[in-house]
C-alpha positions, 0 to 999 in steps of 0.5 A: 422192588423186593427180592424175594426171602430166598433170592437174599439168602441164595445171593448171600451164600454167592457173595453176590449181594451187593452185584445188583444185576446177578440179583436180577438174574436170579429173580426172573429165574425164579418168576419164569413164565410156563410155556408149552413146549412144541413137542407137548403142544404136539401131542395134547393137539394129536389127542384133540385131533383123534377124540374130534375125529371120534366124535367126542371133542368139538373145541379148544382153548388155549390159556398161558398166563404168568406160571401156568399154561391151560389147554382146555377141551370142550364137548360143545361150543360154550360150555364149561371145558370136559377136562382142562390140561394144567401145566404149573411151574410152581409145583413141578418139583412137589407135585408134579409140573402137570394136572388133569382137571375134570369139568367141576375144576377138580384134580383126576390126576397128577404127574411130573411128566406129560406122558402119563397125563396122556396115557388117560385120553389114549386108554379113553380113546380105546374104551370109547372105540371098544364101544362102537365095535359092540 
């Protein structure tokens, strides 16, 4: 297997080329598979709990494959997802580790911590409540 253009080169200013395990090791770091943490699976499930409590959410779907991890809510069982959470380890230091994607697959927002991804569904949360009072 080839090492990556950027393993050579951090290997070569290590002087660790000719160590095959460290090369191996700095490989499966660059390759880390996403994951939800417990605190974040916490919370995006708190959300789906209040927005199926409001009537607005009926499903779920739950997706970690290689460096991404996908929560998807539905309206209705079988249809496409309303908004999918994305959690993308390749781009967490460009553009931000988490998107928020709308039914069409396309980018409503951006951001390198989870907090602001949930501030969306709480101020949909309000709006929605807001609405029910009038």
């Amino acid at each position: 297997m080839q090492p990556a253009p950027g393993v050579i080169t951090h290997l070569a200013s290590q002087n660790l080329i000719g160590n095959v395990f460290n090369m191996n090791v700095v490989m499966l770091h660059q390759h880390q598979d996403a994951r939800l943490e417990r605190l974040e699976l916490q919370a995006l499930l708190g959300i789906y709990g209040q927005m199926v409590a409001r009537g607005v959410w009926k499903d779920y779907a739950l997706n970690m494959v290689g460096q991404e991890a996908r929560f998807a809510v539905f309206r209705k069982f079988g249809e496409a997802p309303q908004f999918t959470i994305v959690k993308n380890l390749k781009l967490a230091k460009r553009q931000g580790a988490w998107a928020l994607l709308n039914q069409e697959g396309l980018v409503l927002k951006r951001a390198h911590e989870f907090h602001v991804i949930a501030k969306h569904f709480r101020h949909q949360g309000e709006r929605l409540d807001k609405r029910r009072r009038a």
